[in-house]
Structures are given as C-alpha cells and as structure tokens.
TORBA-895797 format. One record per residue (C-alpha): residue number from 1; residue in one letter; y, x, z. Coordinates in steps of 0.2 Angstrom, whole numbers, m for minus. Last residue first. Example, Ala and Ser with C-alpha at 12.3 -4.5 7.8 and 13.67 -1.06 7.14 Angstrom:
2
<2 "S" <m5 68 36>>
<1 "A" <m22 62 39>>
This chain:
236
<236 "X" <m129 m52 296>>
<235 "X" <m113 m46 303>>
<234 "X" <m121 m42 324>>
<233 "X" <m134 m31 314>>
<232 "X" <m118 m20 308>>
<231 "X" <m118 m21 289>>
<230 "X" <m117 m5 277>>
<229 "X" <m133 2 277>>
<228 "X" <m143 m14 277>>
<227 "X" <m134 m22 262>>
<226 "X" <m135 m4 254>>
<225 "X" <m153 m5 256>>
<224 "X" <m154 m22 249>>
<223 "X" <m146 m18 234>>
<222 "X" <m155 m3 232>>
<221 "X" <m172 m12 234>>
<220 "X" <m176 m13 215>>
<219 "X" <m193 m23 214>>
<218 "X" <m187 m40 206>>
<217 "X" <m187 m47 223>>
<216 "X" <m177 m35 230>>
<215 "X" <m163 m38 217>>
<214 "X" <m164 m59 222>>
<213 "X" <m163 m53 240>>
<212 "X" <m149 m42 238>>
<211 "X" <m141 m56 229>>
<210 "X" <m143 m67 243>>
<209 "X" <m137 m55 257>>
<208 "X" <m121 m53 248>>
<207 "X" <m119 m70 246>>
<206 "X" <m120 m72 263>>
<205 "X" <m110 m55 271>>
<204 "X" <m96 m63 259>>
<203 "X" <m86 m52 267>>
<202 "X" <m71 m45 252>>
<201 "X" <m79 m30 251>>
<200 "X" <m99 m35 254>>
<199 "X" <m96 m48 241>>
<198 "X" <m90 m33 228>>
<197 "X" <m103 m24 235>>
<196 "X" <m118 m36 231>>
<195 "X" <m111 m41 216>>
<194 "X" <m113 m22 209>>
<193 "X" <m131 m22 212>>
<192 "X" <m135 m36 205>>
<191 "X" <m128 m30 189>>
<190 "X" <m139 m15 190>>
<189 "X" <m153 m27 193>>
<188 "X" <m151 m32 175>>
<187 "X" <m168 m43 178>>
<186 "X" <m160 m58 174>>
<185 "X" <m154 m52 157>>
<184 "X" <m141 m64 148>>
<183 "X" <m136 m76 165>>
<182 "X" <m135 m57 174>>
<181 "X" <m123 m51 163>>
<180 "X" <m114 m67 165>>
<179 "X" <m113 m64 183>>
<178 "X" <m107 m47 182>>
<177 "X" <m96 m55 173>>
<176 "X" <m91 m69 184>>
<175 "X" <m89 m56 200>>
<174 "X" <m79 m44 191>>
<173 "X" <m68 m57 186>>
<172 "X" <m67 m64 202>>
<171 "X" <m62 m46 209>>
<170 "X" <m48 m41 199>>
<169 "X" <m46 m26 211>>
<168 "X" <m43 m13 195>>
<167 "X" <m56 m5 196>>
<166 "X" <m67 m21 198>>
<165 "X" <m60 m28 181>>
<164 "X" <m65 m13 172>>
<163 "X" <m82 m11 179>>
<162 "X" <m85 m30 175>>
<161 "X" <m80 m24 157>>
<160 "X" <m93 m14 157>>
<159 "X" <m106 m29 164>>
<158 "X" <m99 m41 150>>
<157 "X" <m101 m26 137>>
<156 "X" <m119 m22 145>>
<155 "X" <m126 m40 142>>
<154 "X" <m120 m42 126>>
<153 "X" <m127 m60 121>>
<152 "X" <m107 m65 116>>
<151 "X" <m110 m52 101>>
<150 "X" <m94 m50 90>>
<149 "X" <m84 m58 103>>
<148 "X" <m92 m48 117>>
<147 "X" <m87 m31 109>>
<146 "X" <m71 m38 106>>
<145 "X" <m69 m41 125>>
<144 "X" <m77 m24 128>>
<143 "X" <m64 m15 118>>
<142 "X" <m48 m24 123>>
<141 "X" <m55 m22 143>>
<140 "X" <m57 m3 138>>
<139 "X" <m40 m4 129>>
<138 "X" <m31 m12 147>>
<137 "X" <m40 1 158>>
<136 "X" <m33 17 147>>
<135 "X" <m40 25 164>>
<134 "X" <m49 41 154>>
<133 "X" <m66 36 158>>
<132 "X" <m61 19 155>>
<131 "X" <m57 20 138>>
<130 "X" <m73 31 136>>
<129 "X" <m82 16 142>>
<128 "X" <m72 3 132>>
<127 "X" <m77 16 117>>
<126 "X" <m95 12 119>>
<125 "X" <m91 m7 121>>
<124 "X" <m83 m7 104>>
<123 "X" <m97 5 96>>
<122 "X" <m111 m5 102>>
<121 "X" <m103 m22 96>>
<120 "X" <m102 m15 75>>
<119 "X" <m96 m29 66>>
<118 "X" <m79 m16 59>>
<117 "X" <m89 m5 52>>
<116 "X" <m83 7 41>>
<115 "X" <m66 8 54>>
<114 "X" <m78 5 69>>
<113 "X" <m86 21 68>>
<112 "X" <m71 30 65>>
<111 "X" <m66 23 81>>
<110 "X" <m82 28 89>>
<109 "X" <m80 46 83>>
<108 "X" <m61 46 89>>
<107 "X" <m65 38 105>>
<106 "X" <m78 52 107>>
<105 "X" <m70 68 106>>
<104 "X" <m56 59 119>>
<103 "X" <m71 58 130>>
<102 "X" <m76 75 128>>
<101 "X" <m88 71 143>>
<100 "X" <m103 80 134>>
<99 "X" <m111 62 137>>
<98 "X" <m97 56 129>>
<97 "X" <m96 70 116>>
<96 "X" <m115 67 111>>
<95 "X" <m114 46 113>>
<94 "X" <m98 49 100>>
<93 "X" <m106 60 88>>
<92 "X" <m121 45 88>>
<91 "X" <m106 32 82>>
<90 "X" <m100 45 69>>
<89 "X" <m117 46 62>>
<88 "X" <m120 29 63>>
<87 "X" <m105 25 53>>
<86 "X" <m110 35 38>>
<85 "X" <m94 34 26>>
<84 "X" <m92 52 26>>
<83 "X" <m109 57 17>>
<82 "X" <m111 76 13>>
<81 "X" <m97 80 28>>
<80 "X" <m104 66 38>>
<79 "X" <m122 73 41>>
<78 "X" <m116 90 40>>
<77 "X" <m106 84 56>>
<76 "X" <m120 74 62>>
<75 "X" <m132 90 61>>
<74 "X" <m117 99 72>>
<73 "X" <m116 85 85>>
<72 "X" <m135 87 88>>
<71 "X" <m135 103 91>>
<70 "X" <m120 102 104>>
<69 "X" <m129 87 112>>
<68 "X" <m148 95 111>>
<67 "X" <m153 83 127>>
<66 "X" <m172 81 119>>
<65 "X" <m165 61 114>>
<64 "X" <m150 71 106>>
<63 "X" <m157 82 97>>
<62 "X" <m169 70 90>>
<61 "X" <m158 60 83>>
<60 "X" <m150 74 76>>
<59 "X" <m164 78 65>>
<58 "X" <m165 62 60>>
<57 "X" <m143 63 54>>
<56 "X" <m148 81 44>>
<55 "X" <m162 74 36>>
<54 "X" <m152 57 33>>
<53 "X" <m138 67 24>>
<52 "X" <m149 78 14>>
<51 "X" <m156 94 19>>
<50 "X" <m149 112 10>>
<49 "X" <m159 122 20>>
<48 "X" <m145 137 15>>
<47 "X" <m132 123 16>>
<46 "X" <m135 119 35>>
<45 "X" <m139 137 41>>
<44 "X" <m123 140 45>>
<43 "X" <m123 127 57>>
<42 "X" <m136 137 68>>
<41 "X" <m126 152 66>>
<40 "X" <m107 142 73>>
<39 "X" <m119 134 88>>
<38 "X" <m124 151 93>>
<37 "X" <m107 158 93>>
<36 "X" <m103 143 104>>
<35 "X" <m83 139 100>>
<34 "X" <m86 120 101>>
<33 "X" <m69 112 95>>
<32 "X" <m64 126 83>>
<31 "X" <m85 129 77>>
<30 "X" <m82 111 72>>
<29 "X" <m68 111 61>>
<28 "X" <m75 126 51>>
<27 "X" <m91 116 51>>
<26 "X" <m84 101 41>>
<25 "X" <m72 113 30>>
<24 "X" <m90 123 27>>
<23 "X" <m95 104 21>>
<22 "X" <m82 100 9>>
<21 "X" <m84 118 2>>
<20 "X" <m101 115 m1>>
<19 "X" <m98 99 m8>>
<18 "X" <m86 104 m21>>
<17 "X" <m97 118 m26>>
<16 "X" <m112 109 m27>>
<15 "X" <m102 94 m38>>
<14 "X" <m96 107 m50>>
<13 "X" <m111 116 m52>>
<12 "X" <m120 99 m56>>
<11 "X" <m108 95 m70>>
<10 "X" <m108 112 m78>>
<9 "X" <m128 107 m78>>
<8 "X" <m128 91 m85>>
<7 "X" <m128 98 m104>>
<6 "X" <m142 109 m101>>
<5 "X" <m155 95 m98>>
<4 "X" <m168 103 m89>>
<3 "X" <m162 96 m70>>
<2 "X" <m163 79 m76>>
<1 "X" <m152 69 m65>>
C-alpha cells in the first residue's frame, strides 16, 4: 500500500483500529489468565512497537529457549491476535503452559494447533503428554497413536504412549513400544531405561540385565545402576 495516496488512507485507519482493538481483546484475555502486573506492562508495549506477527512469534522463540514462559506466551498472543491462523504459534503457547504446568492451557493451544493443522505429529504427541498429565489415559493413547499414524518414525510418540500403557499396567505394550522407540533411535537410552524396570517389575532379572548392558554401552549407566540398586547379588 502506498502510504501517499490519500484515498487509501480511510482504509488504513480502518484496518489499524480493527486490529488494535482485536489485539488489546488478545491481551485483555491474557492478563485474566496470568494476572503478573509485569507481564500486563510488557504487553502493553506490543502496539506501541508495533512488530509484525513473526517479530513478535521470533521474539518468543527466544523467550522460551532463555526460560521466558510467561514472556513468551504474551509475544505468541500478539503473535495470534494479528495473525490467528498461525499454528506454530499456538503449538509453542502450548510448550509454554505445559512447561508452566497449565496443562488444560496447553491442550487448548495444542488443539488449536491441530485444527489449522491437522498433519501436524508434534502437536498430537504434545497434547498425549498433557492428556496424561491430567490422567485422560485413553485421549493420550488417541493422541500419540495419531501422532504415529501421521509420522510412523516418531520415536517419542511410540515412547509417550509407552508411558501411557505402563500406567496403566499394560506391560507388553509398553515393552513393544518402548521397543519400537528403540528400533527408530538406537541410542534413545531413555527408552532403555524404561525396559529395564518394566523387566525388573515383572522379574525378567535377564532381560533386564541385557538392556542395561546395551544402555551401558552406549555411555548412559543409569540403567545399569538401577539394575544394581534394586537386585540382591543372590537375583543376578
């Protein structure tokens, strides 16, 4: 738009007025779920910089690879308020109430997530974590199974779901996704990890021993460790 052309100007006042109001709704929402006075001034400074939508959602990349959670989710809601289709900016206001531990906060980001993206894997499995968190066992296996569907070399959504199934005692499940984590990243030593207690549980002291090995091997110990610690000499 040419800014010298009179006749688009009633146009451009339109659209800035729309907007700002859009985006002090957007805030206005957020200052009820944070309530941080500092947080509420920060934000206020959004329209007065007046950054653009991928300003605002770098910016907030940052603030959360510095630990900035509440910062960050504020720069993703300008983020969203100028551009509400932005899936990765819903997703990424998601990791920041997870990791907050808001996660009802972050179902409803990662949903929003999914709804303008419906291929995105990350946000499926990410939400199958939240799921869990909050015992809805059966949507967290729905979440990580679609995840899996969508990308069948996901080696966290087979080893979230793993979690899943090991709550709720269905060990042989556990035990072949944890396996098929594995298959995907042989050096997902997490994984190995797991195995090892679940064989431990049910006393399978040999297979236990074997993938504590394998984990040793790769240069994580904890496995074997916990072998060690939770064994009598006279098991082994």
């Amino acid at each position: 738009m040419n800014p010298f052309l009179p006749l688009f100007i009633p146009v451009f006042i339109l659209f800035f007025v729309e907007t700002s109001s859009k985006i002090s709704k957007e805030m206005g929402n957020l200052y009820n779920q944070i309530g941080d006075l500092e947080n509420k001034l920060y934000s206020a400074t959004f329209l007065e910089e007046n950054l653009s939508a991928e300003e605002s959602f770098n910016r907030a990349l940052k603030n959360i690879e510095t630990g900035d959670l509440k910062v960050a989710i504020s720069n993703l809601t300008y983020t969203i308020a100028i551009k509400s289709n932005h899936s990765e900016a819903f997703y990424n206001r998601g990791l920041a109430y997870h990791s907050l531990g808001d996660f009802e906060q972050a179902i409803e980001n990662y949903s929003r997530a999914i709804e303008i993206n419906p291929n995105d894997a990350d946000a499926y499995n990410n939400r199958g974590v939240a799921n869990h968190d909050l015992q809805h066992y059966d949507l967290a296996i729905d979440d990580h199974t679609k995840a899996i569907e969508l990308v069948p070399e996901l080696a966290e959504a087979f080893y979230n779901r793993a979690g899943v199934y090991e709550k709720l005692a269905y060990n042989d499940l556990a035990l072949d996704d944890y396996s098929r984590a594995i298959e995907i990243d042989p050096e997902f030593t997490d994984a190995i990890y797991k195995k090892v207690q679940i064989y431990i549980n049910i006393g399978d002291l040999k297979k236990a021993k074997a993938e504590a090995d394998k984990s040793a091997k790769l240069g994580d110990n904890r496995a074997l460790e916990f072998f060690n610690n939770n064994i009598s000499s006279g098991d082994n």
